[in-house]
C-alpha positions as CSV (number, residue, x, y, z in Angstrom):
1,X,72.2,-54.7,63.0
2,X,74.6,-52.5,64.6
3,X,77.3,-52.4,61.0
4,X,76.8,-53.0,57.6
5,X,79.4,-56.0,57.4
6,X,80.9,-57.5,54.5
7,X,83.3,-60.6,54.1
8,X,86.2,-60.4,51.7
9,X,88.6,-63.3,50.3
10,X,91.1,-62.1,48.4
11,X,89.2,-59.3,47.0
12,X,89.6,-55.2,46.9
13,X,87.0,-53.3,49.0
14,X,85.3,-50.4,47.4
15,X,83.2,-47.9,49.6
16,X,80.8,-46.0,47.4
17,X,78.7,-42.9,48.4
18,X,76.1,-40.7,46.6
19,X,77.1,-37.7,48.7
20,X,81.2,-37.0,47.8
21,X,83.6,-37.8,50.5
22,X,85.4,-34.6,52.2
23,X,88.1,-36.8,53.9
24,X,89.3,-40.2,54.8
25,X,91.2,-40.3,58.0
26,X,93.0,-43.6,59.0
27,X,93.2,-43.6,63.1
28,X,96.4,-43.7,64.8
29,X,95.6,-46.6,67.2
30,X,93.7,-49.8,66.5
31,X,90.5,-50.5,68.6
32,X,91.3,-53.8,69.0
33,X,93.8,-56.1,67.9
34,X,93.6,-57.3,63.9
35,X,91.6,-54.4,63.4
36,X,92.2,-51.4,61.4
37,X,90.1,-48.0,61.4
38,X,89.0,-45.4,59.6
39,X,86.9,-42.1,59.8
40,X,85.3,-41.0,56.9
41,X,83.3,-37.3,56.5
42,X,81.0,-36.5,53.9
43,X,80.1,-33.4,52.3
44,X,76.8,-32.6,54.2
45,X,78.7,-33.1,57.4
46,X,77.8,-36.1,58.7
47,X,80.5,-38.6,60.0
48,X,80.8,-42.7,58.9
49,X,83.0,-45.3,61.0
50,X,84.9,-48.1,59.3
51,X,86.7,-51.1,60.6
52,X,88.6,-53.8,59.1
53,X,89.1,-57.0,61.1
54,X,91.6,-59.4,59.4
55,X,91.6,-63.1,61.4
56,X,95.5,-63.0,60.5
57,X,95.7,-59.4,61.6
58,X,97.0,-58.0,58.1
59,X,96.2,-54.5,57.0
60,X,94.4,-52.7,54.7
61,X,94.3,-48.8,53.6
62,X,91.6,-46.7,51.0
63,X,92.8,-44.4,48.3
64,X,90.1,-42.0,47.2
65,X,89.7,-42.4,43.5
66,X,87.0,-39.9,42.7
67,X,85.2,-37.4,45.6
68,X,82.3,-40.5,45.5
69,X,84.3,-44.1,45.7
70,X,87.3,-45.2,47.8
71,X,89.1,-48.1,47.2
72,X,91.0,-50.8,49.2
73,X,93.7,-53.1,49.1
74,X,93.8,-56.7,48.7
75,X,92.1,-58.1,51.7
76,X,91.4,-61.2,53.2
77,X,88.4,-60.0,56.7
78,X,85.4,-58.5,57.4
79,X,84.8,-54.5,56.4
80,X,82.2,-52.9,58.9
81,X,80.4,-49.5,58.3
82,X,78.9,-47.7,61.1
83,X,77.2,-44.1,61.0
84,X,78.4,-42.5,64.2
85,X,75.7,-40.2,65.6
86,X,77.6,-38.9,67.7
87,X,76.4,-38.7,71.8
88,X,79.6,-41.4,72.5
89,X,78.8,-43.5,69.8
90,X,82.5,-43.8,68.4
91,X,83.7,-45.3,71.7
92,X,80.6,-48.1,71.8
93,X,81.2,-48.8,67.7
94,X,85.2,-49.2,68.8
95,X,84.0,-51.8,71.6
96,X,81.7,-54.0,69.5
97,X,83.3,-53.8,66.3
98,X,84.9,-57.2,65.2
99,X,81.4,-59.1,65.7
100,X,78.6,-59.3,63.7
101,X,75.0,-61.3,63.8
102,X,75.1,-64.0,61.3
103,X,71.7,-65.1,61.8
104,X,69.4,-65.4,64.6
105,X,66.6,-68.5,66.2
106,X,63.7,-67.0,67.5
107,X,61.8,-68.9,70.4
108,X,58.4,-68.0,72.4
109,X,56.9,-68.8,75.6
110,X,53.2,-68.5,77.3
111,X,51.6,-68.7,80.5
112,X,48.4,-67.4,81.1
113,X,48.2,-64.2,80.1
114,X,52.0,-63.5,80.0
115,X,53.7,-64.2,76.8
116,X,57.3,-63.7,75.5
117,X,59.5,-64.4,72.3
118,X,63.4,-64.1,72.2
119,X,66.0,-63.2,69.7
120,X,69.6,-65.2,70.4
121,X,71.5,-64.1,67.8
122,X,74.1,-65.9,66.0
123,X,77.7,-64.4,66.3
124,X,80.6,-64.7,64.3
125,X,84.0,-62.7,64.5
126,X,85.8,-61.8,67.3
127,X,84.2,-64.5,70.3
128,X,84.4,-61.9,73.4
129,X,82.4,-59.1,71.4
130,X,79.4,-58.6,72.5
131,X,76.9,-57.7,69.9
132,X,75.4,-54.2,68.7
133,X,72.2,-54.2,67.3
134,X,69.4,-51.8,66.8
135,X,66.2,-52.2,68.8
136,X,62.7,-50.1,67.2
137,X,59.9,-48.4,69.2
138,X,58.2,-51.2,69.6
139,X,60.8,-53.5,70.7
140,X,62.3,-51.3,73.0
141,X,58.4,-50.8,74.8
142,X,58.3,-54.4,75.4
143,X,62.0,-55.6,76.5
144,X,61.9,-57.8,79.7
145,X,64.0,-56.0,82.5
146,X,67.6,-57.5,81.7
147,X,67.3,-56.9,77.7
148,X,66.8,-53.5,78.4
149,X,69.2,-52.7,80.8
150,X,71.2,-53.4,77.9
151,X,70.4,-50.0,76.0
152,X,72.8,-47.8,75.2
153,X,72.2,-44.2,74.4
154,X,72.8,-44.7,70.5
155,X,70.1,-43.5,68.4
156,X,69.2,-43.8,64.5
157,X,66.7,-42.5,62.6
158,X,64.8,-45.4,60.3
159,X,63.1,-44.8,57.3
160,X,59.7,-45.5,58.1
161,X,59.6,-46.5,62.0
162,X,60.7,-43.7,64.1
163,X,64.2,-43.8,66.1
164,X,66.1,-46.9,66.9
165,X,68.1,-47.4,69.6
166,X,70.9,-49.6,70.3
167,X,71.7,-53.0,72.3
168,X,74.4,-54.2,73.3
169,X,73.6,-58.1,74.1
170,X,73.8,-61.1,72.2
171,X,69.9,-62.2,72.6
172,X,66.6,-59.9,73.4
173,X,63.6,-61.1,75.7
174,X,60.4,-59.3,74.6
175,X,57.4,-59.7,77.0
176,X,53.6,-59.2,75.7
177,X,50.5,-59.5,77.4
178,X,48.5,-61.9,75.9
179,X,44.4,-61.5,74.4
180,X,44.0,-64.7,75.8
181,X,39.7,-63.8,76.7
182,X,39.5,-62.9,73.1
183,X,37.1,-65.3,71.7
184,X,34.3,-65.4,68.7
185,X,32.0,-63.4,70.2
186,X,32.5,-59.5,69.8
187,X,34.6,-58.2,72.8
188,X,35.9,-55.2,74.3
189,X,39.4,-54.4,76.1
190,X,37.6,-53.8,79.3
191,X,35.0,-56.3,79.5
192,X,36.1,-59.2,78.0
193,X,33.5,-61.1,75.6
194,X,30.4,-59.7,74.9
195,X,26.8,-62.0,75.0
196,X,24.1,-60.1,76.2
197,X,21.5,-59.6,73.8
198,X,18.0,-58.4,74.6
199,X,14.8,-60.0,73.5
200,X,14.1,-57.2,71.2
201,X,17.6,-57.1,69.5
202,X,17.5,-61.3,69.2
203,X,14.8,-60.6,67.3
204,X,15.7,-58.2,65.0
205,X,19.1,-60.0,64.5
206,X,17.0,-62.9,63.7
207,X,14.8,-61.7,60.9
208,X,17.6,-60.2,59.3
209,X,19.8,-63.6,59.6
210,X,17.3,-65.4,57.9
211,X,17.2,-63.6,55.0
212,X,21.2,-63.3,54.9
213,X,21.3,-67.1,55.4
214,X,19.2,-67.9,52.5
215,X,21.1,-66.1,49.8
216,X,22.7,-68.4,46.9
217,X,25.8,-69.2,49.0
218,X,27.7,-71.4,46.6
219,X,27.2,-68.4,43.7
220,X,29.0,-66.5,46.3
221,X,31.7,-68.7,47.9
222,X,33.1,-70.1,44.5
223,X,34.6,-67.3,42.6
224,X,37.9,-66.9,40.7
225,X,39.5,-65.2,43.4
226,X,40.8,-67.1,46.5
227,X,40.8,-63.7,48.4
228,X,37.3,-63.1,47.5
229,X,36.1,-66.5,48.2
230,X,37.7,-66.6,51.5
231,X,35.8,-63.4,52.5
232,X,32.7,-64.9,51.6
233,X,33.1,-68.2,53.3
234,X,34.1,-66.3,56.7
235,X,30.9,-64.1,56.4
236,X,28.3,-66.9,55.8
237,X,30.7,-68.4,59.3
238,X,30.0,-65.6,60.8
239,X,25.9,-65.4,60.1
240,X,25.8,-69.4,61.2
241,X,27.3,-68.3,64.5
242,X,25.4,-65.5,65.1
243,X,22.4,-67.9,64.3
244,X,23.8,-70.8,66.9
245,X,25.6,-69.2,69.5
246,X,23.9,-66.0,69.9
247,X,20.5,-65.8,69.0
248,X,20.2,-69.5,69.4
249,X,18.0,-70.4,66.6
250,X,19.9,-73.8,66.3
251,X,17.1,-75.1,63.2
252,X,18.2,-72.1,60.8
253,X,22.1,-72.6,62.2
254,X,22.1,-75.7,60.8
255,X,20.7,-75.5,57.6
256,X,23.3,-72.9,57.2
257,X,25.7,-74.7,58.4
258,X,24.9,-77.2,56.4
259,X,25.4,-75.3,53.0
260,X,28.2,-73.8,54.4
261,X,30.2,-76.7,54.8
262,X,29.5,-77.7,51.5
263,X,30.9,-74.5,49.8
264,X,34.2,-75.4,51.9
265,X,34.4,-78.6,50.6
266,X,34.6,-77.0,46.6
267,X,37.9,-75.8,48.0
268,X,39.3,-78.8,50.2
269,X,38.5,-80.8,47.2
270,X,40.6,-78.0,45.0
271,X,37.2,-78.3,42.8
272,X,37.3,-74.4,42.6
273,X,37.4,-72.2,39.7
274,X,41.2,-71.7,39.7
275,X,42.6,-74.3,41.9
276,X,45.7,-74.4,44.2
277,X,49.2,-76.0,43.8
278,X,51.6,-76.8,45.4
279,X,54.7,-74.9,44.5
280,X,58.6,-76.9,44.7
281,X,60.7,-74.2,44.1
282,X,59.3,-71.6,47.1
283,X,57.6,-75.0,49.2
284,X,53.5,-73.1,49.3
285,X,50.4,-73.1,48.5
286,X,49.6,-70.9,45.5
287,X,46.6,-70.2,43.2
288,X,47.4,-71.6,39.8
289,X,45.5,-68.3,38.4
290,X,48.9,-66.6,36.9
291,X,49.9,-69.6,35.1
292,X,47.3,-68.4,32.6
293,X,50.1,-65.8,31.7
294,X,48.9,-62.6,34.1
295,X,51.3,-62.6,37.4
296,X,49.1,-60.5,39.0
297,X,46.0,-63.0,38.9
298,X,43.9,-62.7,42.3
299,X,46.4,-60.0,43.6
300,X,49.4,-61.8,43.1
301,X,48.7,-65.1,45.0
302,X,50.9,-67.6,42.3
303,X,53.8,-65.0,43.2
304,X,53.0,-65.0,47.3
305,X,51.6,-62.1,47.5
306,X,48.9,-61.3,50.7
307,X,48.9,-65.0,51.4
308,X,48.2,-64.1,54.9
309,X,44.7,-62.2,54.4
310,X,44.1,-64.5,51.7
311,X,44.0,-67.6,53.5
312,X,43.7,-65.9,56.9
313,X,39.9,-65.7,55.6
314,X,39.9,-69.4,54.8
315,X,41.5,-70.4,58.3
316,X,38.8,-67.8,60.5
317,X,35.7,-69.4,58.5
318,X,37.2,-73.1,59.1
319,X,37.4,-72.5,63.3
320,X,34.0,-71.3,63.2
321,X,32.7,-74.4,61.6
322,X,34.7,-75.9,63.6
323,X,33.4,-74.7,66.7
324,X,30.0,-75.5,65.6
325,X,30.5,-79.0,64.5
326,X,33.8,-80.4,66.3
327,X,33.3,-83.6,63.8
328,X,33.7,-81.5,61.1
329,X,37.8,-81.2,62.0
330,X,38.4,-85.1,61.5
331,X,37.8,-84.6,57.8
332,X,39.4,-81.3,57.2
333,X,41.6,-80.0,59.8
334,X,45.0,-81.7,57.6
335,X,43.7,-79.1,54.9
336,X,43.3,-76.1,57.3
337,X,46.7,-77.0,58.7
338,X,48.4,-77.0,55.1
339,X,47.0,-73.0,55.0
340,X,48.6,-72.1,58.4
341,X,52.0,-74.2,57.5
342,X,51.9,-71.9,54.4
343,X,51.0,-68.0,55.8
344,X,52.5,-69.0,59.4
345,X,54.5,-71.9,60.0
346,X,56.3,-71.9,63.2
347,X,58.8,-75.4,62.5
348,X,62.4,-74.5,61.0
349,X,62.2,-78.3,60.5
350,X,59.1,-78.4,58.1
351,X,60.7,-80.0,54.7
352,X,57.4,-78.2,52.8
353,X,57.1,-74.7,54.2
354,X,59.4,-72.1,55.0
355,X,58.8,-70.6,58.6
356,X,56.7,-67.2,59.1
357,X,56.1,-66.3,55.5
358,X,54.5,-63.4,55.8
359,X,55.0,-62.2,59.5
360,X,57.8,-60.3,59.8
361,X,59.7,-61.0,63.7
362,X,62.0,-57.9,63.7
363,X,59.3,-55.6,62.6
364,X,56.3,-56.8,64.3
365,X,53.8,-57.1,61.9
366,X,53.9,-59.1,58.5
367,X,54.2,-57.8,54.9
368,X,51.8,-58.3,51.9
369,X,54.7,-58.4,49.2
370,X,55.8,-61.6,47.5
371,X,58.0,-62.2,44.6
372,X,57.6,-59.1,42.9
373,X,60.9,-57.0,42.6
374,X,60.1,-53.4,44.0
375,X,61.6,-50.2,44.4
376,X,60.9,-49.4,47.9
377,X,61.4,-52.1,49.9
378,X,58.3,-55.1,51.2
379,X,54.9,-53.3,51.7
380,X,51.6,-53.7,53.7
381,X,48.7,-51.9,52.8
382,X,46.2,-53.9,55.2
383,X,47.2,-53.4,58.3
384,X,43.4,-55.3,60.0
385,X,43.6,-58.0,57.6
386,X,47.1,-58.5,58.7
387,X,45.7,-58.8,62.1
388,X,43.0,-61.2,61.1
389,X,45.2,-63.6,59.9
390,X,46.6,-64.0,63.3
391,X,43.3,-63.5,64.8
392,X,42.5,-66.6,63.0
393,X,45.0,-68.5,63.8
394,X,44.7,-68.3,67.2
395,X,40.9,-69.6,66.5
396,X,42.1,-72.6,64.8
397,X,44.5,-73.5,67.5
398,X,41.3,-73.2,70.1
399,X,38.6,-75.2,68.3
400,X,41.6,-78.2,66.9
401,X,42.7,-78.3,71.0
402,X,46.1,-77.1,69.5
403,X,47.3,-75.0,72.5
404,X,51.0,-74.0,71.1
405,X,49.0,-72.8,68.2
406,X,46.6,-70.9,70.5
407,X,49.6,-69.6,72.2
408,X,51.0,-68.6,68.8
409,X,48.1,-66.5,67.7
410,X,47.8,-64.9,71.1
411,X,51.4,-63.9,70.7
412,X,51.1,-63.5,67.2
413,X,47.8,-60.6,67.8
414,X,49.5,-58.7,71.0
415,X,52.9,-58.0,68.8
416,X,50.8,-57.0,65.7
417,X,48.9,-54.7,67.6
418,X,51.7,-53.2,69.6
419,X,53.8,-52.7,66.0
420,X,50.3,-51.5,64.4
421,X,49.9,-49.1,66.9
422,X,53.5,-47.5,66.3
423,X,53.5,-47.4,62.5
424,X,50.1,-47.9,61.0
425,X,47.7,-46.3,63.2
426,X,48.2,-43.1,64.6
427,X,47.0,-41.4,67.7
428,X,47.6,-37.7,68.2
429,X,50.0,-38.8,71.0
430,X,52.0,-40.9,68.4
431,X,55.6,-40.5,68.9
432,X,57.1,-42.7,67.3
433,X,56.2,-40.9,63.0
434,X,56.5,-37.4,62.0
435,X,54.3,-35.3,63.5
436,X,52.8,-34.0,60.1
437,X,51.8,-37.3,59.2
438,X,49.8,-37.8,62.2
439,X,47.5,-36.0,61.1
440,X,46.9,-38.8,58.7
441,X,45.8,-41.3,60.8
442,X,46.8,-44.2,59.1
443,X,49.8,-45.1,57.2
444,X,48.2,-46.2,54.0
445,X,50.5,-48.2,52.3
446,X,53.7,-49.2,54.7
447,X,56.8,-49.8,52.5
448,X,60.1,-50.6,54.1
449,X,61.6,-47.4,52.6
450,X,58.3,-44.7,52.4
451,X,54.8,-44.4,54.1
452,X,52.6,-43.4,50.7
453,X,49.0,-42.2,52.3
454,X,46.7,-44.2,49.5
455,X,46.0,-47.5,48.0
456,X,46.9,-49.5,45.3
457,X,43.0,-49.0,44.4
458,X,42.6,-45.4,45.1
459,X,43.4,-42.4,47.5
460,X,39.5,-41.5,48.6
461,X,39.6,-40.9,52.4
462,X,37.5,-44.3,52.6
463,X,39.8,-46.4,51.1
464,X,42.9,-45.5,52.5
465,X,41.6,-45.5,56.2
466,X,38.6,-48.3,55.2
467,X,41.8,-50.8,54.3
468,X,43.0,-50.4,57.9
469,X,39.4,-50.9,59.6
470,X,38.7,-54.0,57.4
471,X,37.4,-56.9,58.5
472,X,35.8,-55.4,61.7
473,X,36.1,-58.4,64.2
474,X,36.6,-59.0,67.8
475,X,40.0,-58.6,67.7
476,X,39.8,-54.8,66.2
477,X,39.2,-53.6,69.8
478,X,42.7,-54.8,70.2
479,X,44.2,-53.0,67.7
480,X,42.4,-50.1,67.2
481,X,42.4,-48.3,70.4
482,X,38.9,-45.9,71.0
483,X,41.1,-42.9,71.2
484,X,42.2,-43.5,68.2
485,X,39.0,-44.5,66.3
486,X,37.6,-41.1,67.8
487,X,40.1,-39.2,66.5
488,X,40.2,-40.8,63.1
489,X,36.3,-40.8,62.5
490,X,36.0,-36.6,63.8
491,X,39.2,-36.0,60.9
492,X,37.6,-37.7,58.2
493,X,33.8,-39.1,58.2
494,X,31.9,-37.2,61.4
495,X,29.0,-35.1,60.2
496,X,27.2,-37.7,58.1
497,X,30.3,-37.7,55.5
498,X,30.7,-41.5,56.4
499,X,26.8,-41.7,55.6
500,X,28.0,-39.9,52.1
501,X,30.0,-42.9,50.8
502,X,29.2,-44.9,47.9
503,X,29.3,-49.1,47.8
504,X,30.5,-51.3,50.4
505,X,32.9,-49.0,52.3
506,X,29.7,-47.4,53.7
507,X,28.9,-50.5,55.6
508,X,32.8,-50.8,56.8
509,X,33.0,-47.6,58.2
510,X,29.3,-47.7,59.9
511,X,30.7,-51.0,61.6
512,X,33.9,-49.2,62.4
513,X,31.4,-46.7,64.4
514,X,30.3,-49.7,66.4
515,X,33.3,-48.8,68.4
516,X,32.4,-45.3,69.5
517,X,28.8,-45.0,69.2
518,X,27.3,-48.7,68.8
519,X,23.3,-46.9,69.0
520,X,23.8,-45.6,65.8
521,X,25.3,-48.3,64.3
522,X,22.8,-50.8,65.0
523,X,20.0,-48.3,64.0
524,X,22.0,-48.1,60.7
525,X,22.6,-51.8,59.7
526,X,19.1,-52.4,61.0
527,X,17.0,-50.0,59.4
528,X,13.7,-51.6,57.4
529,X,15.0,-49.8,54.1
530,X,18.6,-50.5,54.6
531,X,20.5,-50.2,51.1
532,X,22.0,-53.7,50.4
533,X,24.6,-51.8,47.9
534,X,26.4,-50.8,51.4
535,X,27.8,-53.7,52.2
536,X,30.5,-55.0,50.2
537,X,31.1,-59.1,49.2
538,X,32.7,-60.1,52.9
539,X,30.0,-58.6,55.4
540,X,26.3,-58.9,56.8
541,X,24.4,-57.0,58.1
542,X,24.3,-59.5,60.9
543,X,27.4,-59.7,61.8
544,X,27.7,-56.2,62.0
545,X,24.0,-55.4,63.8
546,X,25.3,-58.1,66.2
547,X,28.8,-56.6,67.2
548,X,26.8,-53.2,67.6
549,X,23.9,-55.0,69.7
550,X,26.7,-56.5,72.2
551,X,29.5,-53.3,72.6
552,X,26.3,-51.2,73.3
553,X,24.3,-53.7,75.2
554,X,21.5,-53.1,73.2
């Protein structure tokens, strides 16, 4: 939004600030008609716009109480505050003031490999305003040709993603291109999807498969934690494809298949440890965990938090059975379904979900944060898992023939990784963050109001950059660019430090290395005295020997 805006009926404005007023200067001449102005200047110099608009064109004038609050008169309108950065910025605020956004309908559009979404914003006020908003990085780098001829040179500084710039234009066309070759098998930017395996690496991949394939799934799969579960499920989907569709050992596939779908159908049949409910009040899906009197049960899923990974898991594991065993869907796609209605729902009209839960339009990206008050604003601390989710979507959509939904996780993965790329994962020639946090690499935990560089777990150099890598997938070549997976891995784990960690985030990172040097891992993963302890509940071996096998063609 361009203004802060507030409505008054028949109430007395007050304008408070933490940093004492110097002066309040009401303007000579009115902007526009029914609309009354005022400068204000604070004590560290820097100069705030307000406008009154009043329908019936009455009046309205501050007195300064005290050096921090100024108060109005009785007023019937709308009070906008604008921070004028000077560079021609007062005459621009004087031109759209009067108007404001009261909401906004979002569509989208693909074809091919060409996809676009659009903002028409609601208006109310003054009918022949045109509307100033406030564009980000990443909005601004993907405007179609007529939204961004609609730029003015008005710039802000945000609090945690970069310098936005304004637009004066009642709706915003944003073009993508779309990942539309991105499939199940690993893949690369350049060349597509990946099959080729060699006779040597088939059987490697298959020795090690059968062993994974064998483990006590159902101990695995049905835990008290819908995250952790979810994880599971997608990893013994992922050894079952590897089994079918690239070593093609179909008999061993199938028995694993075979188990697999029965762990899913513990959770389709809500015959779980902690089962799920259906919540009235919020209309989703939620773990019943915290009605055992701890809200923060299974990382907060009763109170919406993470639904998104936590069900993006569930959604990726359920297109690979899918894709396997197309019968399968008759009985199970309505229960799928329910999860993507509840993380991702694209209807305004569905009476049981509220649209786009998590994913967050303006920003690009979604946030983990449910119901829990907090200080500093909505937060994401995964920034991959947060790409799964729509990787997995867009999965679904393929193997249930849904091609709007296809469309929608195509669109949903090339905004994610253009926002990802601005504010989460940073390249040396990042622009867009502070130059000393660069140095960082990732964001660690993305509020609305602060970048904090750790976890909620930890601040060892593994976790905070392991949380962004995690879970490596196809679509990771998408959002983690080789530039910056080079730079990130010379910073903080070159030089056999990565080699140095302890538990699972070992295996993570060696799969991250896939991307630069996919030799070494595939020598690691498949090493006859491999250390099991390095992998952590939600990968294989397998699955990660295989994505090294194919991005080094070994």
């Amino acid at each position: 939004m361009g203004f802060v805006t507030a409505s008054y009926n028949g109430a007395t404005p007050l304008l408070q600030s933490g940093v004492l007023f110097r002066s309040v200067t009401k303007t000579s001449s009115s902007p526009k008609p029914g609309v009354t102005k005022f400068i204000i200047l604070l004590e560290d110099g820097k100069r705030w716009l307000v406008y009154a608009w009043s329908p019936q064109g009455s009046g309205i004038d501050f007195t300064v109480i005290k050096n921090g609050l100024i108060q109005g008169t009785f007023f019937n309108g709308v009070i906008q505050v604008a921070k004028d950065p000077g560079s021609g910025a007062e005459a621009l605020y004087d031109r759209a003031c009067g108007a404001w956004a009261a909401g906004v309908n979002l569509s989208g559009a693909a074809s091919g490999v060409v996809g676009s979404y659009k903002f028409s914003f609601t208006k109310e006020g003054i009918a022949d305003t045109t509307l100033l908003m406030f564009a980000l990085p990443h909005h601004v780098s993907s405007f179609s040709p007529e939204t961004r001829s609609a730029l003015a040179n008005i710039k802000l500084t945000t609090t945690t993603k970069g310098t936005a710039v304004a637009v004066v234009a009642d709706s915003w066309t944003l073009n993508e291109s779309l990942p539309t070759s991105l499939g199940f098998a690993p893949w690369d930017i350049q060349r597509g999807e990946l099959k080729y395996l060699s006779s040597g690496a088939i059987a490697t991949l298959r020795s090690i498969a059968a062993s994974e394939i064998s483990q006590n799934m159902s101990m695995q799969t049905n835990l008290n934690s819908m995250y952790y579960s979810g994880k599971a499920l997608a990893k013994f989907a992922q050894i079952t494809y590897v089994l079918n569709d690239l070593i093609n050992d179909k008999a061993l596939a199938q028995a694993g298949l075979t188990k697999l779908k029965d762990c899913y159908r513990v959770f389709t049949s809500n015959r779980q440890q902690i089962p799920l409910v259906y919540d009235t009040i919020w209309g989703g899906i939620v773990s019943s965990a915290a009605y055992g009197g701890d809200p923060g049960a299974d990382f907060g899923n009763t109170y919406y938090n993470d639904h998104h990974f936590h069900y993006g898991y569930f959604i990726y594991a359920a297109a690979l059975i899918g894709h396997l065993d197309p019968s399968w869907l008759n009985e199970n796609a309505g229960w799928v379904n329910t999860l993507v209605r509840d993380a991702a729902n694209a209807s305004p009209l569905d009476p049981y979900f509220p649209p786009f839960r998590n994913f967050d339009w303006y920003h690009g990206h979604s946030f983990a944060h449910g119901l829990y008050e907090t200080f500093d604003g909505r937060d994401e601390e995964s920034s991959s898992e947060d790409a799964m989710s729509s990787y997995a979507i867009k999965l679904w959509g393929l193997v249930t023939g849904n091609a709007n939904l296809e469309a929608q996780g195509n669109l949903l993965l090339a905004v994610t990784a253009r926002s990802l790329q601005n504010y989460f994962l940073y390249a040396n020639l990042n622009t867009v963050q502070p130059p000393n946090f660069i140095g960082n690499k990732v964001s660690g935990i993305l509020f609305e109001n602060k970048i904090d560089h750790t976890t909620y777990f930890g601040a060892n150099p593994e976790y905070v950059q392991g949380i962004h890598m995690l879970p490596l997938l196809p679509c990771s070549a998408l959002t983690r660019t080789k530039t910056f997976v080079l730079e990130e891995w010379e910073k903080y784990f070159s030089g056999g430090r990565a080699q140095a960690v302890n538990g699972g985030w070992r295996g993570v990172l060696m799969a991250n290395l896939a991307a630069l040097d996919p030799r070494s891992s595939w020598n690691y993963f498949t090493d006859e005295n491999f250390d099991v302890s390095g992998l952590d509940g939600g990968a294989s071996r397998t699955w990660y020997a295989a994505m090294a096998a194919m991005l080094g063609g070994i």
